[in-house]
N, C-alpha and C positions, 0 to 999 in steps of 0.2 A: 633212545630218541629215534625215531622214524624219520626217515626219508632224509636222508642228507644233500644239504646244497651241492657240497666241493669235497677233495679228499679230505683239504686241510682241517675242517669241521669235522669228520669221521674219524681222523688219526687224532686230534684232538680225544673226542670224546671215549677212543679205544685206550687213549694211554691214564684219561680218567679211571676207567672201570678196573685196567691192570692196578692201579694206583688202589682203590677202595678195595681189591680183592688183597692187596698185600697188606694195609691196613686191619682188612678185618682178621685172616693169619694171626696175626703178632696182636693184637687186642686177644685174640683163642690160649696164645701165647701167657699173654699179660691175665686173663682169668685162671689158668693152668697155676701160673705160680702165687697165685690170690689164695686157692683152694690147697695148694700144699701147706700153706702159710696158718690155715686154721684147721688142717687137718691137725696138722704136726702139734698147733696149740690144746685141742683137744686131748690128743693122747698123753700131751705133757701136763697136763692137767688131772685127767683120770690116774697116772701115774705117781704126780703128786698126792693126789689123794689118798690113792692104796699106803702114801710114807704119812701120812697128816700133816701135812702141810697146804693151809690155805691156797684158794681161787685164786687170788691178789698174790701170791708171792711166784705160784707156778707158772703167772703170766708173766712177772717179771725174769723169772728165769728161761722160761721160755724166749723170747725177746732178745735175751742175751746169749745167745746159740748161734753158732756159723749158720746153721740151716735154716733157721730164723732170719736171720738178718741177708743169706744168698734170694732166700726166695723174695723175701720183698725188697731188693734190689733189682732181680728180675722183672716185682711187676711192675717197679715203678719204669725202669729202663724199655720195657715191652710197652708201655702205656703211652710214652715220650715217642718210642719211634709210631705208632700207630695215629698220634695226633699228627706228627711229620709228615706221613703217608696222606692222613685224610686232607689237609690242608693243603698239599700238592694235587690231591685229585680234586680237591674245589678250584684251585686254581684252571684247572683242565676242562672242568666243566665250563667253567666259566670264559674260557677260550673258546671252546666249542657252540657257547650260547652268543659270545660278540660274532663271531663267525656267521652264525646262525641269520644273526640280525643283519651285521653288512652286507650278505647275499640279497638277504629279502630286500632289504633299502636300494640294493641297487637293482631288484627286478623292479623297484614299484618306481625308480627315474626314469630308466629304461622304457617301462611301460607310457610312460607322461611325457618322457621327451624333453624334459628339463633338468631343470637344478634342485634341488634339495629345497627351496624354496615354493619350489611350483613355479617359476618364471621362466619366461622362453627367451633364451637368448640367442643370441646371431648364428645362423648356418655354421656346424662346426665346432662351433665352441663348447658344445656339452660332451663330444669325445674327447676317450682319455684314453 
């Protein structure tokens, strides 16, 4: 976002972007252990095969394997904190864009000399 009103809209919008960078991390995270998950099902597959034992039975065996079941724990858990993260950086953002606005709302009274209305009220009374 260019050109910032105030700090608070800056540090706002810097702890957004820390926020989507640790997000996208562990979402890296959460593909990592996606990809061990069908690596691993693969080779337990080709292996059952070299024994003759069906697709359908090597995936259910597969499936029921610590390493199986760690890794997609992993990516369900890496997936979980990643929405976590994102949804704390929309929050951020979205501090950073209310911020955004109340700046400009108060340059454009400021500018007019009034109330949020557009009306002119008595000497005084528009400072706050």
């Amino acid at each position: 976002m260019p050109g910032f009103y105030n700090d608070d809209e800056r540090a706002a919008w810097a702890i957004a972007e820390q926020l989507m960078e640790k997000g996208r991390a562990v979402m890296r995270q959460a593909e990592n252990a996606l990809d061990a998950f069908k690596i691993g099902m693969e080779l337990n597959r080709r292996r059952c095969a070299r024994r003759g034992i069906g697709a359908s039975d090597a995936e259910i065996r597969w499936t029921e394997t610590a390493d199986a079941k760690k890794a997609l724990s992993e990516n369900s858990f890496n997936v979980n904190q990643a929405l976590m993260y994102y949804g704390a950086a929309a929050a951020h953002y979205s501090r950073a864009a209310y911020l955004r606005t109340s700046a400009t709302d108060r340059e454009r009274r400021s500018d007019r000399g009034g109330s949020r209305s557009g009306a002119v009220l008595p000497y005084g009374a528009n400072r706050t």
